[in-house]
C-alpha positions as CSV (number, residue, x, y, z in Angstrom):
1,X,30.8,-28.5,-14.4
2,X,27.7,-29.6,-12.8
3,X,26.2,-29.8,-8.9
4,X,26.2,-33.3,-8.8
5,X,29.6,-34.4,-10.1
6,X,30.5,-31.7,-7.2
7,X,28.4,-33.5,-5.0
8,X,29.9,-37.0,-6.4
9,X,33.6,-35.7,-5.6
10,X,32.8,-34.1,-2.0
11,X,31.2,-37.5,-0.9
12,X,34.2,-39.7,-2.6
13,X,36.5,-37.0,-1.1
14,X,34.8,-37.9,2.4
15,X,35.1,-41.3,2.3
16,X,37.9,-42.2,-0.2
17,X,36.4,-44.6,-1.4
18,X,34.4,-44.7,-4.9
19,X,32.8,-48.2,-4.3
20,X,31.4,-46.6,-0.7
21,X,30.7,-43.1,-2.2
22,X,28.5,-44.0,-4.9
23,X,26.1,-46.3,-2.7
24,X,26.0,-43.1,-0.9
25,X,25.1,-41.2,-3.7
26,X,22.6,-44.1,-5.1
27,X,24.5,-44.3,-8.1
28,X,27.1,-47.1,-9.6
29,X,30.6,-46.8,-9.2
30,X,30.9,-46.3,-13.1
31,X,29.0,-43.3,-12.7
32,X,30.4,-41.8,-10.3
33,X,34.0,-42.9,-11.4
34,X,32.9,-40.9,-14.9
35,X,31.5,-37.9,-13.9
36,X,34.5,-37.6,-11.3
37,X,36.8,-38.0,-14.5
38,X,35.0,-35.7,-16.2
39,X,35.2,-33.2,-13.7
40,X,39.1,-33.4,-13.7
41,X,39.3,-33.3,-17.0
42,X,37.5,-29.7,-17.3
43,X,39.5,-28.3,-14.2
44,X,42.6,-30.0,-16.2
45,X,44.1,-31.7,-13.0
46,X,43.5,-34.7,-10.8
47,X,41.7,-34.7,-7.6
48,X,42.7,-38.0,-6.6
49,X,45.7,-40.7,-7.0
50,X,44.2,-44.0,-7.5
51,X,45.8,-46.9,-6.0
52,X,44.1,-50.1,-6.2
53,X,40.5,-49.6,-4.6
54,X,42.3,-46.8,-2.3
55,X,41.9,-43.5,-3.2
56,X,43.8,-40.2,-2.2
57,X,43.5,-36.8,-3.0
58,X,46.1,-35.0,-4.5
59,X,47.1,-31.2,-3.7
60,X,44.8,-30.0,-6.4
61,X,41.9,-32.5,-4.7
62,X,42.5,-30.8,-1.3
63,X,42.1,-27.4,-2.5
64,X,39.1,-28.2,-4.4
65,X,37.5,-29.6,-1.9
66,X,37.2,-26.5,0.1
67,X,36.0,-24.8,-2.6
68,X,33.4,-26.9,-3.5
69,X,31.8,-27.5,-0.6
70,X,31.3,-23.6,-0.2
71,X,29.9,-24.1,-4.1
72,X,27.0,-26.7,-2.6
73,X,26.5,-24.1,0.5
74,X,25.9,-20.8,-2.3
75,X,23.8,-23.6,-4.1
76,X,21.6,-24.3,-1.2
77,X,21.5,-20.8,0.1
78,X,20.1,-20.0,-3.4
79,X,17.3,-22.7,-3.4
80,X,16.4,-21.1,0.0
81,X,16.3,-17.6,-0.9
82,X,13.8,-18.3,-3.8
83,X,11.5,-20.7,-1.8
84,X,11.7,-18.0,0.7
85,X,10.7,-15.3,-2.1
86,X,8.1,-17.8,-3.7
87,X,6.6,-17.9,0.2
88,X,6.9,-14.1,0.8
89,X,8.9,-14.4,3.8
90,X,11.7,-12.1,2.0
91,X,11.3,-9.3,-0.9
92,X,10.5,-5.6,-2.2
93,X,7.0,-4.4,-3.2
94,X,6.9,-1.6,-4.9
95,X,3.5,0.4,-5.4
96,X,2.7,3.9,-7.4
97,X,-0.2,5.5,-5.8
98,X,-2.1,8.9,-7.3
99,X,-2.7,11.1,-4.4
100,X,-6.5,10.9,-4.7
101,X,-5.7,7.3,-4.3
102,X,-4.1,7.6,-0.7
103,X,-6.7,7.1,1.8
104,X,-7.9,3.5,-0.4
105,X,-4.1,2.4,0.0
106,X,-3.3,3.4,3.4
107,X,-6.1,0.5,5.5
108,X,-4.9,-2.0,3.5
109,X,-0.8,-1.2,4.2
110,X,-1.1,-2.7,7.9
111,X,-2.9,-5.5,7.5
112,X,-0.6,-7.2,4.6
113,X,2.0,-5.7,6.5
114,X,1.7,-7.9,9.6
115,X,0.5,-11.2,7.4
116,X,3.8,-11.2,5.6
117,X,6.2,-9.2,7.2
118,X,9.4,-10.4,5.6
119,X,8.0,-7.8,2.5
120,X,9.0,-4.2,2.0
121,X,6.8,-2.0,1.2
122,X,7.6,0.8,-1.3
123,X,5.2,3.2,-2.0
124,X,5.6,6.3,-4.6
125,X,3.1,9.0,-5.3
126,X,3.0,10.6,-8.4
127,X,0.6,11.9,-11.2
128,X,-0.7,9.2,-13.0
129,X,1.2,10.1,-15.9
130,X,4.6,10.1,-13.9
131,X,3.8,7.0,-12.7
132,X,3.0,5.0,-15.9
133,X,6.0,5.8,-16.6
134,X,7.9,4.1,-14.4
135,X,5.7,1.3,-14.7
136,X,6.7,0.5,-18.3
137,X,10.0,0.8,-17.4
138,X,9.7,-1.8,-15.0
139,X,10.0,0.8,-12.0
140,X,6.8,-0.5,-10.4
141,X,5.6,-3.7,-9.7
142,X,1.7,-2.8,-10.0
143,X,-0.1,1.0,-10.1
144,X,-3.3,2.3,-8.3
145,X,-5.1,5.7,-10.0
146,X,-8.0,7.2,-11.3
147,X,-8.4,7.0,-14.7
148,X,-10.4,7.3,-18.4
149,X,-10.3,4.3,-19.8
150,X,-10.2,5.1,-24.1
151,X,-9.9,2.9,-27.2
152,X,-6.4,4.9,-27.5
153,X,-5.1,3.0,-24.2
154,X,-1.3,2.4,-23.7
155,X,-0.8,-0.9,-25.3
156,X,1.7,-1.5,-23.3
157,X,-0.4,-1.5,-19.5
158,X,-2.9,-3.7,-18.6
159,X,-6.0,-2.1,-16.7
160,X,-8.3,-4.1,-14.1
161,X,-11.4,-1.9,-12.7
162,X,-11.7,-1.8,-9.6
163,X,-14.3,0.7,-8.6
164,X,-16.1,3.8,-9.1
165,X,-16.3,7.1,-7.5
166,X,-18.3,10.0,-7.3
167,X,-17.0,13.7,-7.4
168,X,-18.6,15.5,-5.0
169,X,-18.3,18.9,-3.1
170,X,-16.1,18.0,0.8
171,X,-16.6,20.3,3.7
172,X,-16.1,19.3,7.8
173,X,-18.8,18.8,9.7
174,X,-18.5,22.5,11.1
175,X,-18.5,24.0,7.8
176,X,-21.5,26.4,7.3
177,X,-22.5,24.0,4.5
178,X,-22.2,20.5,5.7
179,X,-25.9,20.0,6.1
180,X,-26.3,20.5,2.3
181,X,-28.2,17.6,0.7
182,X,-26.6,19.0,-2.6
183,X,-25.1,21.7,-4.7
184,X,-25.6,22.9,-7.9
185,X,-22.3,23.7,-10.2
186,X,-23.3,26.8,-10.4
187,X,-23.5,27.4,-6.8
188,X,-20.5,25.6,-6.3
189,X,-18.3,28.1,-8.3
190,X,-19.4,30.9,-5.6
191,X,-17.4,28.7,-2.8
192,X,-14.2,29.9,-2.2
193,X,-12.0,25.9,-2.9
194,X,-8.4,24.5,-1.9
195,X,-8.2,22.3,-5.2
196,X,-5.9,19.8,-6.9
197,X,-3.2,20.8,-8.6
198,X,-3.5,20.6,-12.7
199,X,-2.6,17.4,-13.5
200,X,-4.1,15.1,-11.1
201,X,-7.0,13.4,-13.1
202,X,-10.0,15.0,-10.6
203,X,-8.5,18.4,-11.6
204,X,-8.6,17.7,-14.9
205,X,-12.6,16.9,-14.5
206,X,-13.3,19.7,-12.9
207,X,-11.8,22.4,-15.2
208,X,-13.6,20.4,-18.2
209,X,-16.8,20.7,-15.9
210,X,-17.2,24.6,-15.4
211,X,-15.4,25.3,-18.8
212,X,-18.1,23.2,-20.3
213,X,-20.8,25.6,-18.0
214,X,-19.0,28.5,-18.6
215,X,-18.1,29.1,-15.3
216,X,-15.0,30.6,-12.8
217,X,-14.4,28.9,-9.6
218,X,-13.3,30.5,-6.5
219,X,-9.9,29.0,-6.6
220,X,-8.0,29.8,-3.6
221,X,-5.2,27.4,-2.8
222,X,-3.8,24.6,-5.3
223,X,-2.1,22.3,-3.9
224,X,-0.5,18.6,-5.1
225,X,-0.8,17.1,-2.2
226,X,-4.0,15.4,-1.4
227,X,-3.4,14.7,2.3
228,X,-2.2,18.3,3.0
229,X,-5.4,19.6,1.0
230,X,-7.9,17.8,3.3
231,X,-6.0,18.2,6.2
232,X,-6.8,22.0,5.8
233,X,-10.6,21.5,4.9
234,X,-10.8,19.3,8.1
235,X,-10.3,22.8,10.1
236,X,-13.4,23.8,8.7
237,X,-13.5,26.8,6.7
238,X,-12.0,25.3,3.0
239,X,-14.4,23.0,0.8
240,X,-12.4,21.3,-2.2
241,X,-14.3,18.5,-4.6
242,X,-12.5,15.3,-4.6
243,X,-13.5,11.7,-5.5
244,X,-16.1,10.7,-2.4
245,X,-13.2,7.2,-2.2
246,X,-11.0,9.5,-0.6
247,X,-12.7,10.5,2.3
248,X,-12.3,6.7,3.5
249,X,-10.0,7.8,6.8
250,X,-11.5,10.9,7.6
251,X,-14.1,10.9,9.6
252,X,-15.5,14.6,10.0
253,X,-15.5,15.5,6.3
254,X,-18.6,15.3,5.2
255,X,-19.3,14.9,1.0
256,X,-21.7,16.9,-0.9
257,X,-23.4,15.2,-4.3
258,X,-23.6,17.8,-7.3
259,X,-26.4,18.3,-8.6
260,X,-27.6,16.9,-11.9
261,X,-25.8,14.2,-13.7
262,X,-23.7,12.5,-11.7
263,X,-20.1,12.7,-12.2
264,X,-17.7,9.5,-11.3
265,X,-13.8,8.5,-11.7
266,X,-13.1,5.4,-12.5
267,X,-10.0,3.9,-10.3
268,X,-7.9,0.9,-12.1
269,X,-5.3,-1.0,-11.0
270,X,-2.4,-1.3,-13.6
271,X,-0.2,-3.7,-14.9
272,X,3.0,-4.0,-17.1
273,X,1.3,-5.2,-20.2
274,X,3.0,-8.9,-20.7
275,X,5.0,-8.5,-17.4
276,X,5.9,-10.5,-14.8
277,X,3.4,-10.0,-11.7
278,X,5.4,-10.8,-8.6
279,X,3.4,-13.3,-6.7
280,X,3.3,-10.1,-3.3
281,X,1.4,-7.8,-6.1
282,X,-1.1,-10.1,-6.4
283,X,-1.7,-10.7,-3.0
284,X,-1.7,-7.2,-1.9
285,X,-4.4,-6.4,-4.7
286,X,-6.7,-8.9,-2.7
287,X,-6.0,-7.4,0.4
288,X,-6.6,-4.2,-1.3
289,X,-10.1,-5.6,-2.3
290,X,-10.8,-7.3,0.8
291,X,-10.5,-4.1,2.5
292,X,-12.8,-2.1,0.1
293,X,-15.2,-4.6,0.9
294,X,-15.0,-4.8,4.3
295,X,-15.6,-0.8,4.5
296,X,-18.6,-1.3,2.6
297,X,-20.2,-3.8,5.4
């Protein structure tokens, strides 16, 4: 059964009148007297009694009819709903974030929001780990984190650079240290710190960092949750050391370079190696990078 033998009956079933319905349907009367045949012969009963160049439908034709027209209404509502998709005026994006990635995301939420605002936005934070994960599996649509890029990659994501950021030392403005030009990592271990919890890629550079110098930090607080962590240095008397990226939205936090060789993460946005990139992914990643950009100016 196709569309337009359904189409071809509906218009002869309108009319009643093959000659009339297939000018209609700009296509001979043979044609349409076929495909109409054909069509009966697959539901196994006739739609119409023929009489002369009068036609008729029979019971079978009537109930059909109703039934196929609501088939050409599905149909149509179908084309629509993937032109709409195709246009982003309707659809689900779903984004996994790293914490340390938060205040990168969150400028570039409102503006894609309000360009296309048929979208939903889903975002899920996770360790990077937890999060390529769900990636692979299809989960997430595209993946923003700090990481190493190795020869021993996933084959199975796909890794765009995107920037890189320094780790530095983060007090407020009121903290007794803010007017620091820099700190040395040995100095730095005698600061009492609210750090990331193990696990989130910053962390991990940081124990690798003072195992490597042979020193203890002053850990007081661990927390996973990157927001919650600054909010409490914000009041003044906490320092933690964080990517400098993810002081973006806070304006009276202040970052400290360490001294010595510079230390940088490298933030990537990732893909399902092979995948299908959903045309709203794509377009967010620009508005992602048009917003970096713009904070730059």
């Amino acid at each position: 059964m196709e569309i337009r033998q359904i189409n071809y009956f509906i218009k002869a079933a309108e009319m009643l009148h093959f000659t009339e319905a297939a000018a209609a349907c700009f296509v001979t009367q043979s044609t349409l007297s076929q495909q109409i045949k054909q069509l009966e012969e697959e539901l196994g009963m006739m739609l119409f009694d023929r009489i002369g160049k009068h036609v008729h439908l029979t019971e079978a034709g009537g109930v059909f009819l109703n039934h196929a027209r609501q088939i050409v209404l599905d149909v149509k509502k179908s084309k629509q709903a993937i032109v709409e998709l195709n246009n982003l005026v309707i659809g689900e994006l779903r984004i996994g974030v790293t914490s340390a990635f938060s205040s990168v995301l969150l400028p570039a939420l409102a503006p894609f929001s309000a360009k296309y605002p048929g979208i939903k936005i889903v975002v899920e934070y996770g360790t990077a780990a937890e999060l390529e994960h769900k990636l692979k599996q299809a989960e997430l649509d595209v993946l923003l984190a700090f990481h190493e890029q190795t020869d021993s990659d996933d084959a199975n994501l796909e890794m765009e650079h995107l920037f890189s950021s320094r780790i530095m030392m983060v007090v407020s403005k009121d903290h007794p240290m803010s007017d620091l030009k820099k700190i040395s990592l040995t100095n730095l271990a005698k600061v009492e710190l609210i750090l990331p919890s193990k696990g989130f890629s910053s962390r991990d550079l940081l124990d690798e960092l003072f195992h490597k110098a042979r020193l203890s930090p002053l850990i007081k607080i661990e927390m996973n949750n990157i927001h919650s962590l600054l909010s409490l240095v914000d009041d003044g008397s906490w320092a933690t050391i964080l990517n400098e990226k993810a002081l973006i939205t806070w304006e009276n936090l202040v970052a400290i370079p360490i001294s010595g060789k510079e230390y940088y993460k490298q933030a990537f946005i990732l893909w399902q190696k092979g995948g299908y990139r959903k045309k709203s992914a794509t377009l967010f990643i620009q508005e992602l990078i048009e917003t970096l950009q713009l904070g730059k100016t």
